[in-house]
C-alpha positions as CSV (number, residue, x, y, z in Angstrom):
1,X,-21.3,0.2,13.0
2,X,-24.2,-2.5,12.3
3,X,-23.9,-4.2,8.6
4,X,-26.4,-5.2,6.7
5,X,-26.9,-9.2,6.4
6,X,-25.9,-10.3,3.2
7,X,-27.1,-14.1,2.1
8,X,-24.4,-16.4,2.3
9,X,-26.0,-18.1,-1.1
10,X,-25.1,-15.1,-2.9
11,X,-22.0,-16.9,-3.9
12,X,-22.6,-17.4,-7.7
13,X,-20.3,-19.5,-10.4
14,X,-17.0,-18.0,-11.4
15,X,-16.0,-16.9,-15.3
16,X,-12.9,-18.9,-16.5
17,X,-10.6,-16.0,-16.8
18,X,-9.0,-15.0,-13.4
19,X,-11.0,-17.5,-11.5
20,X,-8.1,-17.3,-8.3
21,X,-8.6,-13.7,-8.0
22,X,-13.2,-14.0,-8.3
23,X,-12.9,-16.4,-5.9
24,X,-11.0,-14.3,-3.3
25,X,-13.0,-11.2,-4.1
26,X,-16.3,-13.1,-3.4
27,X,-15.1,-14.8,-0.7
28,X,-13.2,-11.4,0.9
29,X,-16.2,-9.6,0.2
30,X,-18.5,-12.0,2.3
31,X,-16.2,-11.9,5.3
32,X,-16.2,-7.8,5.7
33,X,-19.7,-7.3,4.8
34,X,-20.3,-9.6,8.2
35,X,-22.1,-12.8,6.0
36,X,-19.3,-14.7,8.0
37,X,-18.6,-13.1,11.6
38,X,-15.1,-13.6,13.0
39,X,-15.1,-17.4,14.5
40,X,-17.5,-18.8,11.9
41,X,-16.6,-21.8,9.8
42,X,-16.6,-21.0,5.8
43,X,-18.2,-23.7,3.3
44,X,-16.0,-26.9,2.9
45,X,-13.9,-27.1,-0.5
46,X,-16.2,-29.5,-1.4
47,X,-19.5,-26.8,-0.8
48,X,-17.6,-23.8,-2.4
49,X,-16.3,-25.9,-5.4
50,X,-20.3,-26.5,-6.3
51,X,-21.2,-23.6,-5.6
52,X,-18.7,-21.5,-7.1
53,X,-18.2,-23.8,-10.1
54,X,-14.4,-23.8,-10.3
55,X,-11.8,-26.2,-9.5
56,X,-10.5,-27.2,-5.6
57,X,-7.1,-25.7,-6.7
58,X,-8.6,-22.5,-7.2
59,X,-10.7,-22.7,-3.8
60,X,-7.3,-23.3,-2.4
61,X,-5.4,-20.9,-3.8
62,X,-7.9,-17.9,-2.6
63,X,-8.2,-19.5,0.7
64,X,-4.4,-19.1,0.5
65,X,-4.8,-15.2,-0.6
66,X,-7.6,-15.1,2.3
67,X,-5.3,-16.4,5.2
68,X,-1.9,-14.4,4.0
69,X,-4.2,-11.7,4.9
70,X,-4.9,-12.5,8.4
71,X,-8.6,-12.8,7.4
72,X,-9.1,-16.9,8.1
73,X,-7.1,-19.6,9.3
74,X,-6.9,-23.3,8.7
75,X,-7.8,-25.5,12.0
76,X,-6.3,-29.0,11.4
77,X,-10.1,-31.2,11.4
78,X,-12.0,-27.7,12.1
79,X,-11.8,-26.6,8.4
80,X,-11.1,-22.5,7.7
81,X,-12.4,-20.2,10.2
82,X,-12.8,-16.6,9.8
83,X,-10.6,-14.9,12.2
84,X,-11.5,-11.1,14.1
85,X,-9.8,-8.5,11.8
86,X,-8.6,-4.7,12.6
87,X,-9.3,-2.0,10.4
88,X,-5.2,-2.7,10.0
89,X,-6.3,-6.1,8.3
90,X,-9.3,-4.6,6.3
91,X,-6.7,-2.5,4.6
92,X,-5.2,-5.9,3.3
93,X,-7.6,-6.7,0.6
94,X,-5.5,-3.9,-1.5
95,X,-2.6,-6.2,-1.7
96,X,-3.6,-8.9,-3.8
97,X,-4.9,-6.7,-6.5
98,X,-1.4,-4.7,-6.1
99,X,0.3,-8.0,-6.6
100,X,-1.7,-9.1,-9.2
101,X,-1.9,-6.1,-11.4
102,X,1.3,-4.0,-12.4
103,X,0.8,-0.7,-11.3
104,X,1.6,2.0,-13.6
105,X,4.3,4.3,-12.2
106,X,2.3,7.7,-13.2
107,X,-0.9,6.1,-11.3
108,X,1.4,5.9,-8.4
109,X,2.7,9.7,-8.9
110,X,-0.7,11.0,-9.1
111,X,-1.2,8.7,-5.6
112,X,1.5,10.7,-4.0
113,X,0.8,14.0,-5.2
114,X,-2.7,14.0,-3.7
115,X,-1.5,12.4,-0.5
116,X,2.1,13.3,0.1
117,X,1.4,17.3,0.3
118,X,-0.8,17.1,3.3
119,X,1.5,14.3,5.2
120,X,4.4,16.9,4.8
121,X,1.9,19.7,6.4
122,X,1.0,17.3,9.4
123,X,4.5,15.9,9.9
124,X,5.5,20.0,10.1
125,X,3.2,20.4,13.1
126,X,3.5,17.5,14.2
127,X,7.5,16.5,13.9
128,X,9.6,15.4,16.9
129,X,13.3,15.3,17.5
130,X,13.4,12.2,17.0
131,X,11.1,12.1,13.8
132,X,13.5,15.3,12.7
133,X,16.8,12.8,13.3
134,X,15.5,10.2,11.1
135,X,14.5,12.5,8.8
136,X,18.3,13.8,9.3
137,X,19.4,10.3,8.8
138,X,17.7,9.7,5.7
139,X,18.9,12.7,3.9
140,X,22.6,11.5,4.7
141,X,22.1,8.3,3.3
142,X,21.0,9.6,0.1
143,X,24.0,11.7,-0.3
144,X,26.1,8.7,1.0
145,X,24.7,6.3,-1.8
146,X,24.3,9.2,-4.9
147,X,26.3,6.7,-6.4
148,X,24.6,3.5,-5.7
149,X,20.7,4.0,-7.8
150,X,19.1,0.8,-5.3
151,X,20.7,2.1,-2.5
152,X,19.4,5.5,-3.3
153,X,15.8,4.6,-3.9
154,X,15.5,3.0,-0.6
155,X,16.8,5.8,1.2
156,X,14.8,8.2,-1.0
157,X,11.6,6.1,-0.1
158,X,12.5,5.6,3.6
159,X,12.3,9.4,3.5
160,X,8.7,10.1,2.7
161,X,7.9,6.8,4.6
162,X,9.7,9.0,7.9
163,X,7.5,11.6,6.5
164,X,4.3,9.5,7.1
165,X,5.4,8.4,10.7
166,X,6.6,11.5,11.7
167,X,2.6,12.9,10.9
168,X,1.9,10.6,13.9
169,X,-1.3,9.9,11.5
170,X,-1.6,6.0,12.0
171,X,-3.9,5.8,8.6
172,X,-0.9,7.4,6.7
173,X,1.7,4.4,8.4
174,X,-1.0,1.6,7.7
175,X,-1.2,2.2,4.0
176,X,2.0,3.0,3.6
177,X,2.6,-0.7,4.9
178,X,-0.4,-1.8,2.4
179,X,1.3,-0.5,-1.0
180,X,4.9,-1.0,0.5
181,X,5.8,-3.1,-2.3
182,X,4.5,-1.1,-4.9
183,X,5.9,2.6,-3.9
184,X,9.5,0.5,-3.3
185,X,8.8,-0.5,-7.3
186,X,7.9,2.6,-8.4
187,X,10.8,4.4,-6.7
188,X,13.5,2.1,-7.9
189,X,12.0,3.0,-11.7
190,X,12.0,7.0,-11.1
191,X,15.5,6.9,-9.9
192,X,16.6,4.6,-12.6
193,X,15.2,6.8,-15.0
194,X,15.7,10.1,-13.4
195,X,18.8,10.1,-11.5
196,X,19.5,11.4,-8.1
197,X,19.5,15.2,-8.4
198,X,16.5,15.7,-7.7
199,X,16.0,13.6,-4.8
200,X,18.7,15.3,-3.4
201,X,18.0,19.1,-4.1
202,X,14.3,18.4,-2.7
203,X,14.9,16.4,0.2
204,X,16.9,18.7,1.7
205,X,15.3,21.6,1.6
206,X,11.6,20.0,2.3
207,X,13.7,19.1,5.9
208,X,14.8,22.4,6.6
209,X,11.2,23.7,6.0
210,X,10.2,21.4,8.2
211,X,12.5,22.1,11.1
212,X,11.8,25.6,10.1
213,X,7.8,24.8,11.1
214,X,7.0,26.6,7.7
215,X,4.1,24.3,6.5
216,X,3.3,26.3,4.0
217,X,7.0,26.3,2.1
218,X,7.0,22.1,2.9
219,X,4.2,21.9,1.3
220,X,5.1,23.9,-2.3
221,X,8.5,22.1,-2.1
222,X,6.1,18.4,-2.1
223,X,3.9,19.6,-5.0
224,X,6.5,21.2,-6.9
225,X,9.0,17.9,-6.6
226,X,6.4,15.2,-7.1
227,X,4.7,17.4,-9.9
228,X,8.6,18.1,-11.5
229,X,9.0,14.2,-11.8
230,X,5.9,13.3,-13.5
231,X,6.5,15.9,-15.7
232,X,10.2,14.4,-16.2
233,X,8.9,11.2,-16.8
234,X,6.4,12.0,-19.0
235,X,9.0,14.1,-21.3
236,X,11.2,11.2,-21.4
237,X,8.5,8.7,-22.6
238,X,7.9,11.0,-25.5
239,X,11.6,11.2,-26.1
């Protein structure tokens, strides 16, 4: 798909507050809309400093951010280089905004409860024996740690993450890996405010619809747990 040229003066001075994360963004933003194809060198610190209006720490701190990503490298007397990037890589800007900015739980819920229903319906159709055994697996390690609220969270979440692989949908897996660190967060808070009865009542019956092939029962039992624990949580905030 062609992209339309974007000047590479369109770099323009920075506000005070967050000046890291404006950096990145601008800088992020150039790379992806193709105003610095892979292989090309990006301004010195010295150039992006004047023209950005900010300090050389902040330059190097999003440069940083930029080459976490995968997005540039550093070349010892070749300055930073924009590397070639996968649509797995362009997926990558989410995370520093996900690190930056605390996610709140419900945003998260309403994330799933959109996504997770139709993952469950592909992963029906779609499930192998293998995918069915992990799926098998997981279930048995959430009634093996019921007592254990950390251990149970991970193997709640490596549930719906076996979900996602088991939809053999590789956009599902990828940002899964994205918001990793964020749907881990979030879980560890449900089940610490929750409990685990829930987890375990739904789990094991969204499995045996599954192995059953009966999308359309997998797909009620998603709604109806995801929809029961916002409206858990939001009862509990309101005491």
């Amino acid at each position: 798909m062609s992209r339309t040229p974007v000047s590479k003066d369109s770099l323009k001075p920075v506000r005070q507050a967050r000046v890291k994360q404006q950096v990145f963004e601008q800088l992020r933003n150039g790379i992806v809309r193709g105003s610095w194809p892979a292989g090309t060198r990006l301004p010195s610190e010295n150039q992006l400093t004047v023209k950005l209006g900010c300090s050389r720490i902040s330059i190097r701190e999003a440069l940083h951010m930029l080459a976490s990503l995968g997005l540039v490298e550093t070349r010892h007397g070749g300055g930073t280089i924009v590397r070639p990037y996968s649509g797995e890589v362009l997926l990558s800007p989410l995370l520093p905004m996900i690190a930056l900015e605390k996610t709140d739980i419900l945003h998260v819920l309403e994330y799933r409860r959109i996504l997770e229903p139709g993952c469950v319906a592909l992963a029906v159709l779609r499930a192998g024996e293998a995918d069915v055994a992990e799926l098998e697996r997981a279930c048995k390690s959430l009634r093996a740690s019921a007592q254990d609220l950390n251990a149970f969270a991970r193997a709640d979440l490596e549930f719906h993450l076996a979900l996602a692989r088991a939809s053999k949908n590789p956009v599902l897996v990828k940002v899964n890996s994205v918001i990793l660190d964020v749907l881990s967060a979030s879980w560890e808070e449900i089940v610490r405010a929750l409990g685990t009865r829930d987890g375990l009542h739904y789990h094991r019956r969204i499995l045996e619809a599954l192995k059953a092939r009966d999308a359309v029962a997998a797909v009620a039992l998603m709604e109806e747990h995801i929809t029961r624990t916002i409206d858990r949580l939001k009862e509990k905030a309101t005491g």
